[in-house]
Every structure is written in structure tokens, then in C-alpha cells.
C-alpha positions in Angstrom: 0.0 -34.5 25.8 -0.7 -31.9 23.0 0.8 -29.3 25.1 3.7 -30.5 26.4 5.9 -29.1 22.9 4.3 -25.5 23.3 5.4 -25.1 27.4 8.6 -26.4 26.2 9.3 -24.0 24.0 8.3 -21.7 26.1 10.0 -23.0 28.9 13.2 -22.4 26.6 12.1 -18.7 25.5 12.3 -18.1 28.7 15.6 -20.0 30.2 17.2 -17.7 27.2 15.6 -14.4 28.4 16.8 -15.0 31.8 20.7 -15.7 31.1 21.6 -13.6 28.7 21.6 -9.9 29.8 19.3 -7.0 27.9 21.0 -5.8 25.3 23.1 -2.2 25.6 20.2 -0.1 24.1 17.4 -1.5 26.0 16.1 1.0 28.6 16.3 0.3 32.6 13.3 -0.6 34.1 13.6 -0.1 38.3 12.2 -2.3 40.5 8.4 -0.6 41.9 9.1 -1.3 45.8 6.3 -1.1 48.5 8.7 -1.2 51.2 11.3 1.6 50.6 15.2 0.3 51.3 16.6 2.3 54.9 18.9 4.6 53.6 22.0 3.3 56.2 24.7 2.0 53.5 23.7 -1.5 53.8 22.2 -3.7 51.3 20.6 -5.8 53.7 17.0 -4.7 52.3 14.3 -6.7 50.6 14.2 -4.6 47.9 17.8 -4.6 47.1 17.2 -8.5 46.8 15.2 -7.9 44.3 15.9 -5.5 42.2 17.7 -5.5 38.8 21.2 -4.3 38.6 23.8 -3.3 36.1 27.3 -3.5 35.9 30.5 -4.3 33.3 32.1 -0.8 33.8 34.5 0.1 31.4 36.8 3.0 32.1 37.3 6.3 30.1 40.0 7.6 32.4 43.3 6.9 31.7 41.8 5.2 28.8 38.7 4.9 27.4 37.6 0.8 27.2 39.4 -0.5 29.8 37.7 -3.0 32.7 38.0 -1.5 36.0 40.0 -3.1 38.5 37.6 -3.9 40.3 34.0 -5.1 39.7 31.0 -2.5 40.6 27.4 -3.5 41.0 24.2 -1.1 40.8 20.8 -1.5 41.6 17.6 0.3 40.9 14.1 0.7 42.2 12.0 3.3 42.9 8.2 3.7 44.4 5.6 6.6 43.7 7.9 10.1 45.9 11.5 8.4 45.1 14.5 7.2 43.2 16.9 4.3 44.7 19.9 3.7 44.1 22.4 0.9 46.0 26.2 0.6 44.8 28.5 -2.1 45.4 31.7 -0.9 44.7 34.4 -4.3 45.3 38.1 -3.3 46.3 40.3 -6.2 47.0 42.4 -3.4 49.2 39.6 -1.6 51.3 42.3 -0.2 53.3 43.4 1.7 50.8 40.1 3.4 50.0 40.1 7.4 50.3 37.0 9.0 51.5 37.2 12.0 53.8 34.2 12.9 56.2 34.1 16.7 55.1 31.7 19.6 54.1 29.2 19.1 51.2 30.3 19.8 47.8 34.2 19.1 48.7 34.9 15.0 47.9 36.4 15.3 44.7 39.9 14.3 45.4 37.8 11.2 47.0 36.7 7.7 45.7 33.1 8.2 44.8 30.2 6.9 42.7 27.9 9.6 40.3 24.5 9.0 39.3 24.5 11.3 36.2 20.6 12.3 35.6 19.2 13.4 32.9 15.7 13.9 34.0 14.2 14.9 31.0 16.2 12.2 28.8 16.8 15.5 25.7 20.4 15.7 26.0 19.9 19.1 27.8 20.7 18.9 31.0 21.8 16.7 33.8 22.5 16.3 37.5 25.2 15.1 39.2 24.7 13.3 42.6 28.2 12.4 44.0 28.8 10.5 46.6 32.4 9.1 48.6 32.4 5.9 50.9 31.3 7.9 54.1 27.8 9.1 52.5 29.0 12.6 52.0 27.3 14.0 49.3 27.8 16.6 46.0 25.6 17.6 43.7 25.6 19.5 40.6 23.3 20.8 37.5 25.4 20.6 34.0 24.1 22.6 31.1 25.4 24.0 27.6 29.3 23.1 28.6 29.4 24.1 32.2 29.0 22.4 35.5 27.4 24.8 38.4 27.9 23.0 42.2 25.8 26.0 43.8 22.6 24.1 43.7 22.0 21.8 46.8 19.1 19.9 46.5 17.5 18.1 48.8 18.1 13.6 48.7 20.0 11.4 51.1 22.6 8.6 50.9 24.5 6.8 53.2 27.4 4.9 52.8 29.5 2.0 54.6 33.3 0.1 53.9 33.6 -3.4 54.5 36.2 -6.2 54.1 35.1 -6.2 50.2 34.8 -2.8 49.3 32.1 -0.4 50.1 28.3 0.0 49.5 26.2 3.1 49.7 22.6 4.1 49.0 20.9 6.8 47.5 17.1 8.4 47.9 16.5 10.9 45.3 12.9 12.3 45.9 11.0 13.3 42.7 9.5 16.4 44.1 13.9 17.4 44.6 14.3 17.2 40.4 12.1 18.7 37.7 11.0 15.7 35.3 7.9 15.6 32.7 5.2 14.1 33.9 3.8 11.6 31.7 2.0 7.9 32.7 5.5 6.6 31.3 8.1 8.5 33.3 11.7 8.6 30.8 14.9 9.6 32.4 18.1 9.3 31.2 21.3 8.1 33.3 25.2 7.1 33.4 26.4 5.2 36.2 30.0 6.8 37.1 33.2 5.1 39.7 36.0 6.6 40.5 39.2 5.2 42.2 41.3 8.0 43.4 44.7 6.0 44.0 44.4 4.5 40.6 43.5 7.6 38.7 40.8 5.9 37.4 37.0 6.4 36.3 34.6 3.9 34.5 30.9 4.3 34.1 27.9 2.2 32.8 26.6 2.6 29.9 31.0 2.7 28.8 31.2 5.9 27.0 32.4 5.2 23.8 36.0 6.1 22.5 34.7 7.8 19.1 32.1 10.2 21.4 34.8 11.3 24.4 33.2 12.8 26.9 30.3 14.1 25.9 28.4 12.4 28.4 24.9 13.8 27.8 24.7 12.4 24.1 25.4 8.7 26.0 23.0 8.3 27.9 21.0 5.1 29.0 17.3 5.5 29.1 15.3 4.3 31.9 11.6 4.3 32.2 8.6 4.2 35.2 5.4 4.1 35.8 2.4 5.5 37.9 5.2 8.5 39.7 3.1 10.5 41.9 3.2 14.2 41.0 3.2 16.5 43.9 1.9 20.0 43.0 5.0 21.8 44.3 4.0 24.9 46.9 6.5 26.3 49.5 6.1 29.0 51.5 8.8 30.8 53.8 7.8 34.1 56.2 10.2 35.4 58.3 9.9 37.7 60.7 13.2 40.3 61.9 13.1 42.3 65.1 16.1 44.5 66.0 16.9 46.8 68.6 19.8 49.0 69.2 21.2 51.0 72.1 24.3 52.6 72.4 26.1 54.1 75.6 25.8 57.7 76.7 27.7 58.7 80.0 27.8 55.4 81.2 24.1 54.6 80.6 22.8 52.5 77.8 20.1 54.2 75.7 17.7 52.6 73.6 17.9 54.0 70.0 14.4 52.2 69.2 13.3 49.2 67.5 13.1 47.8 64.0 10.8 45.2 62.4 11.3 43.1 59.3 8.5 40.7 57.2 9.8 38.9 54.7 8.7 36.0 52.3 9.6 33.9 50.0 7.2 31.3 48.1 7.7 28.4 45.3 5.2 27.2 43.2 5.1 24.4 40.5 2.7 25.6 37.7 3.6 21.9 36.4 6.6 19.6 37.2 8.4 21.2 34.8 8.0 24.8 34.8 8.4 26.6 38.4 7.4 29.9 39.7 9.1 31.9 42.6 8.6 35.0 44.2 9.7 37.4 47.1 9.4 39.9 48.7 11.9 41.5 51.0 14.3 38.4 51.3 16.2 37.6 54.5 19.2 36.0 53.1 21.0 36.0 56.3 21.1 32.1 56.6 22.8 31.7 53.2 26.6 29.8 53.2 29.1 32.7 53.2 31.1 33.1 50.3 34.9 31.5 50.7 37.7 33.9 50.6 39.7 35.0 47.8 43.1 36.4 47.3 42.8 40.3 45.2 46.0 39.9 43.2 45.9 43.2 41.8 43.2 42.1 39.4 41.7 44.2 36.8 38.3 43.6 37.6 36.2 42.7 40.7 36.3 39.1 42.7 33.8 36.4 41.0 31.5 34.9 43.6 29.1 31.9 42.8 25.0 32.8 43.3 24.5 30.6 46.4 21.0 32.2 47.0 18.3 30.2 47.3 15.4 32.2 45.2 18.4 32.9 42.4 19.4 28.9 42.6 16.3 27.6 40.5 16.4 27.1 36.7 19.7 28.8 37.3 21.8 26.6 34.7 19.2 27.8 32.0 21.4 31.5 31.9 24.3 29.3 30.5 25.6 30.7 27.5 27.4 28.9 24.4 30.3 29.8 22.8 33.2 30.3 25.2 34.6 28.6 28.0 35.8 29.5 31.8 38.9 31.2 30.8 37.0 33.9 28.4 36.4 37.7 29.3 32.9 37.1 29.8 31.8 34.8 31.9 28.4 35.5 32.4 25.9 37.4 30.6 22.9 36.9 33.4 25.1 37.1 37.0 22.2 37.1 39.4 24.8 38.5 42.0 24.8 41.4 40.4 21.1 41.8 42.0 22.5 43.1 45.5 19.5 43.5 47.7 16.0 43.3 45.9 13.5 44.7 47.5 10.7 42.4 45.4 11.3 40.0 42.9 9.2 37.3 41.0 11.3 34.1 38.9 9.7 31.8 36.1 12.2 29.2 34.9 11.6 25.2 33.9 10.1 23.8 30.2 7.2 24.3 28.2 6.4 21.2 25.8 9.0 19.1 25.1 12.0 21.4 23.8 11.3 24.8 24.7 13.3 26.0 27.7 12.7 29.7 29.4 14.0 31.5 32.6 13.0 35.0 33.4 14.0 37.0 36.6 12.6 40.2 37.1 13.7 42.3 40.3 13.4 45.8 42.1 16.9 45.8 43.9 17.6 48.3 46.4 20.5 50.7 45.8 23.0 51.9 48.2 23.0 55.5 49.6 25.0 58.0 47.6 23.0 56.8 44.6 21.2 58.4 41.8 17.6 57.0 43.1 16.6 54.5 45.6 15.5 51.6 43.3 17.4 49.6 40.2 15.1 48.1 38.1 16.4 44.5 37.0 15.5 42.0 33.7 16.8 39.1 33.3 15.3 36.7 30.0 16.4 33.5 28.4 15.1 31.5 25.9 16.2 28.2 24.4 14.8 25.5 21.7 16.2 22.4 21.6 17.4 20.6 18.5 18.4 17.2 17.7 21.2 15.7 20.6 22.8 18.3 22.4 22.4 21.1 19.9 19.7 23.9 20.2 19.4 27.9 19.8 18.7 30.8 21.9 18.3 33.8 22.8 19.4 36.2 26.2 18.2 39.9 27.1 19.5 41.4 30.5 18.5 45.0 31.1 19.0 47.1 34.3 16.7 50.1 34.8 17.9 53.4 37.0 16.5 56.5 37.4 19.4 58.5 34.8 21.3 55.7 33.1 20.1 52.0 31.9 22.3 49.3 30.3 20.7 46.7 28.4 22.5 43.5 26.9 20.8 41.2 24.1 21.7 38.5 21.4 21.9 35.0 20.3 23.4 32.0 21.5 23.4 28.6 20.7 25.0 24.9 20.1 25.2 22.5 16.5 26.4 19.0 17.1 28.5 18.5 14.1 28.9 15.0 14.5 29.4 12.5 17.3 32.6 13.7 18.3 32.8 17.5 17.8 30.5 20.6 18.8 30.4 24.1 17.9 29.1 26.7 20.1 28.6 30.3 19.6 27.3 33.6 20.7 26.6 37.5 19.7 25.6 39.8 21.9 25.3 43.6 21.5 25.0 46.0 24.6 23.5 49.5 24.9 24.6 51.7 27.7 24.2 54.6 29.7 25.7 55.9 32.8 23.8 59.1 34.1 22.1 61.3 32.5 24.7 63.5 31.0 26.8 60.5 29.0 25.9 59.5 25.3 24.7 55.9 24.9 27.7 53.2 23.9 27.0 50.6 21.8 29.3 47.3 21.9 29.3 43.4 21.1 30.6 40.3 22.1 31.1 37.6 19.7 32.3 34.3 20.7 32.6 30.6 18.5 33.7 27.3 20.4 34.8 24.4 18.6 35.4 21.7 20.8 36.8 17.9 19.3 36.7 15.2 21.6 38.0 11.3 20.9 40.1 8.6 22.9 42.8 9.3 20.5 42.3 13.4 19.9 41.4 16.2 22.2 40.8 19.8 20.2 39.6 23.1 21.3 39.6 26.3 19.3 37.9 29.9 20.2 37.6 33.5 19.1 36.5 36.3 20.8 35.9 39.7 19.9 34.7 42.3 22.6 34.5 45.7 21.9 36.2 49.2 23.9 31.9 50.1 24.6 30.5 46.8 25.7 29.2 46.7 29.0 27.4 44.2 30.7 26.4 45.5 34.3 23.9 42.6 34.7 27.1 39.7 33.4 30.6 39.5 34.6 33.2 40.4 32.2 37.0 40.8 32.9 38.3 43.0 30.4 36.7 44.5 26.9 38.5 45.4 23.8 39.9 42.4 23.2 40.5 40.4 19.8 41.8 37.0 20.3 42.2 33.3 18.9 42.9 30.2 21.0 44.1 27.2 20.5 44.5 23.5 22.5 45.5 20.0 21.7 
């Protein structure tokens, strides 16, 4: 009898818990599965029965606040190798749903669903894992302003419409994504929908009106325990036999043989900091590069790093202070390493805000050259500050036998407040052409100041590039060039 008022109390502690929802700032916790959901679209799993879920998305395109049309549900679990995700997005006119079944990395114009991943939880970086209604999949890496769709990593997903909408699932393996390894795993994520007919995107956590866009600083934590950590090792030789023979008087003769080794190896000092190497690459296998149209430009054709050994780390060579439309685009473009002969990569996190990437290359030069080899450096460092913010620092240098160029400066981001950022660069440049010309000196100085609101959308630059800087290791349109820029 003396302990029937303390179980009802906690009888009612409980009944309270369970019917009203955690509140906005509390972090995730995924469901630990034994049995791992089959990845075929359909929520027809134990674990998905079991799971928690999330959903009340509110829109931030057209507006920012808004409920979505229609309802979208999201559950989470995970075991010791992997991430799940299951998504059931509700459309009360599934006929009209527009998914395409098309090449990876091209759904955009598509409805899909995002899981935006900020591994780390510093307000960094994230990845993007985009999915449409047919399971076709995108993924991304955003860092310091820009979002790179070269990388492709390796996860699957699956996706099915129904009378009622459509569902899809997600598998995300750890080993795929660098994360720091700790007994309590903390990630960061937003939830994203978009409905193409409607124009319309929502996520969960709703991104809130005063912030905008900034999607990094709005984040939703989410927290595991006891994730396996696989000491990463990958190793890839490849052999190349060729033979050639060519037609005299009617007679094919052999004009001999030709043999190739190459390899190319991956190594995860920890699960945060990664180290690659090869020697004599075979990148016949890479995705060609799509066509352009050569409109009588000033400057040569832009093509993304599609690469494998360059594709690592590579959002750490990000730059602030400038934007797509700038003169220089890149300070570290890793296509600019044509045909290396050796090379060895280090790129990922050391403690808890330090980031570094470092390429260093022996690249092969064409025939007609002064020398046979191009010696090729590519540095970056970067500390991160409080949010989004942090400082850095770049050098790029490119070693011949009778000229050099070498590029080097700082770089970084200040969060002003919630809902503005200022980004900015300097870097100064040293260059030689042969051994004849005087060394040029230049600079490039940029400063971004980007406002972002429901009500209020503000973007002001300046550049200043001058007639001698030369980045042979970047991509840069044009030099010479003072301007201001404005957009509201």
C-alpha cells in the first residue's frame, strides 16, 4: 500500500514523456538495430517499426515557415558499419510526382529528399545525399560557401511510389564518411523535401527566417554509441599491356610491346585524417568530362577534378572570399596536375578544429618541354572558430626545371552574426617562366559580405587582381582587374 503513490507518479512522469515530443534542441538518438532494414524502398522492416521518427516540416522555399503540403515522416537507426534512413514522403496526387530514372548526380529538377550531414557536428562541412522517388542518388561535400558534386561516395538507397506518396531508404556506411571517433559518436543533420511542381522545399529542424539559409549553423545534433571503427586500408594495382602493329606492304608488323604497373593505395591514419598515395595512376576508367561550348573565351574551359586520388579531402582547398562568378576560381585546381608520375595526399582533421590538406606530386610533362618532370605543392591549412567562421592559410607552388610559380596567403570566414558572413582572402604570387624572364610579383584580394533573412537577401564583393598575378596551380579568368559588386 505504501507504494502505490510513488508508481503513480511515476506512472504519470512517464505517460507525459511519451506524448509530448522532445523538445527542438534535444539531440536524435537512432534506433541501435541488430537486424539491418533491406534497402528495397519499403518500410515493411522491423526496424522501421521501431524506430523514432521526426517530422513537422516547415518550408523555407517560397517562404520560410510555411507547413508543407503535405506531411513527411523520417526515421532513424543505425547498427555498428551504418546509418539508416527511411522517408515517407505523403502526396495526396502521387500521379503527379516527378522523378526521372537517369544518371547519378542529375535529379535536381526532381522531387527528392536530402539528408544534409554534418559528420563532425563544427559547422564546417557537410554532405549532401540526395535522393528522387526512383532511388537515384546525388551526393555532394559543401564547404566555406561552395557545393562540389564531384565526389561519389559509396551508400545505397532505394526508393518506391505508392497510392500515398512515396517511401525510400537509405544506407550510409561509416567507413563511406570521415567522423571522429569517440565512445559517443555526434553528428549533425537537416532533414530536406522538395516538391518540384509546387516549387517547394521544407526541412526538419525548419530553418529559421532570421538565419536564411545558412544551413550549417542549423543543424540538429544526433548522437550514437559503440560505432565500429574500421582502420581504412585500400589498395588498387593495375596492370597495362599494349601492343601495336601497323601495316607494311600489306603485312601487319608488330612494332613491340608495352607494359604498365600501376598503384594506388588509401590509408586511414585515424577516421579523420586520411592518407593516399600513387604511383603511376591509370585513370583510364574515370567518367569523361561533359562537353563544352569555346565561345571565344579569354581563358581555357573549366573542368571539375573527377579523379579519384584528387577526390579526397578535396573541399578542404575551398577558399573564402569570392564566389562562382569571380576571376579566380580556384587557387588549388588539382586538374592542373596533368599526368603525375608519383604522388602522395594527406587531407582530414587533427583534434577537434584544425583542418589540413596537402598534395604533393611529380607530374609528367609533355614533349617539347623545358625538362621531363613538374614538381607540384599543394598546402592548406584551416582553424576553426566559433559557428561557421575560422582562418587559413593556402601555398600552391609548381617546380620546373627553368621557371617556378608559387602562390601563398590568407583566407578565412567571421560570422558577424546570425544572419550575415564576411569572407575574405589575400594571396600574393611569385612567378617565373624560363630562365631568361624576371620574377613577377602579384596579389589577389577578395572580401565577401553575404546577408541572408526571409525578408532580405544582400551580397557585396571586391576584387583586386593585379597585371603579374599568376596562379598556374588555380584557375583564374582574367587579371588586372578592380571591381565592386553588388546584389539585392
Amino acid at each position: 500500500m505504501p507504494m502505490r503513490k510513488p508508481l503513480t507518479l511515476l506512472s504519470c512522469l512517464l505517460v507525459v514523456v511519451s506524448i509530448f515530443p522532445a523538445r527542438a534542441n534535444d539531440a536524435l538518438t537512432p534506433l541501435r538495430v541488430n537486424t539491418p532494414p533491406v534497402i528495397d524502398g519499403k518500410l515493411n522492416d522491423l526496424a522501421w517499426q521501431q524506430a523514432p521518427s521526426v517530422t513537422g516540416f516547415k518550408t523555407f522555399v517560397p517562404d520560410f515557415g510555411l507547413e508543407m503540403a503535405d506531411q513527411t515522416v523520417v526515421y532513424y537507426a543505425y547498427d555498428h558499419e551504418n546509418l539508416y534512413f527511411a522517408f515517407r514522403c505523403f502526396d495526396r496526387e502521387p500521379h503527379k510526382i516527378k522523378t526521372s530514372v537517369t544518371k547519378r548526380d542529375n535529379i535536381r529538377p526532381d522531387d527528392w529528399i536530402c539528408i544534409n550531414l554534418d559528420s563532425f557536428n563544427d559547422q564546417q562541412a557537410l554532405y549532401g545525399f540526395y535522393v528522387n522517388p526512383a532511388g537515384i542518388q546525388e551526393d555532394t561535400r559543401f564547404a566555406n560557401g561552395s557545393e562540389d558534386a564531384g565526389i561519389d561516395l559509396i551508400w545505397h538507397s532505394a526508393g518506391v511510389i505508392d497510392s500515398a506518396g512515396y517511401t525510400i531508404e537509405v544506407q550510409i556506411p561509416f567507413k563511406s564518411i570521415r567522423f571522429a571517433n569517440r565512445a559517443q559518436v555526434e553528428m549533425g543533420v537537416v532533414f530536406e523535401r522538395r516538391v518540384s511542381r509546387r516549387a517547394e522545399q521544407g526541412t526538419f529542424p525548419p530553418l529559421k527566417p532570421e538565419r536564411g539559409m545558412f544551413f550549417l549553423t542549423q543543424m540538429h545534433p544526433m548522437v550514437m554509441q559503440d560505432v565500429k571503427n574500421y582502420r581504412l586500408f585500400e589498395l588498387l594495382p593495375g596492370v597495362t599491356h599494349s601492343q601495336r602493329s601497323s601495316r607494311v606492304n600489306g603485312r601487319l608488323v608488330s612494332e613491340g610491346d608495352e607494359n604498365e604497373f600501376s598503384v594506388t593505395t588509401k590509408y586511414g591514419l585515424t577516421s579523420e585524417l586520411i592518407l593516399d598515395g600513387t604511383y603511376n595512376p591509370d585513370f583510364s576508367q574515370v567518367e569523361a568530362d561533359a562537353g563544352q561550348v569555346d565561345r571565344n573565351l579569354r581563358f581555357a574551359l573549366f573542368y571539375p577534378e573527377k579523379r579519384p586520388f584528387f577526390l579526397e579531402g578535396d573541399e578542404n582547398f575551398n577558399f573564402a572570399g569570392g564566389n562562382g562568378n569571380d576571376p579566380l576560381l580556384e587557387v588549388a585546381h588539382t586538374r592542373t596536375i596533368v599526368n603525375p608520375i608519383a604522388g602522395v595526399k594527406l587531407s582530414g582533421k587533427i583534434g577537434k578544429k584544425n583542418f589540413f590538406a596537402m598534395i604533393d606530386a611529380l607530374d609528367d610533362l609533355p614533349a617539347g618541354s623545358e625538362g621531363k618532370h613538374a614538381h607540384a605543392s599543394l598546402l592548406r591549412y584551416k582553424r576553426a572558430l566559433r559557428g561557421d567562421s575560422f582562418i587559413g592559410a593556402f601555398y600552391t607552388g609548381r617546380e620546373e626545371k627553368n621557371g617556378f610559380n608559387r602562390v601563398a596567403g590568407p583566407d578565412g570566414q567571421m560570422r558577424i552574426n546570425e544572419s550575415s558572413i564576411l569572407g575574405y582572402h589575400l594571396f600574393l604570387s611569385q612567378h617565373k617562366a624560363e630562365a631568361a624572364s624576371p620574377v613577377q610579383d602579384g596579389h589577389a584580394l577578395g572580401l565577401d559580405y553575404l546577408y541572408n533573412t526571409r525578408n532580405l537577401d544582400v551580397n557585396l564583393g571586391v576584387q583586386d587582381l593585379s597585371d603579374d598575378f599568376t596562379t598556374v596551380s588555380g584557375f583564374l579568368t582574367r587579371t588586372g582587374i578592380s571591381r565592386a559588386r553588388a546584389t539585392v
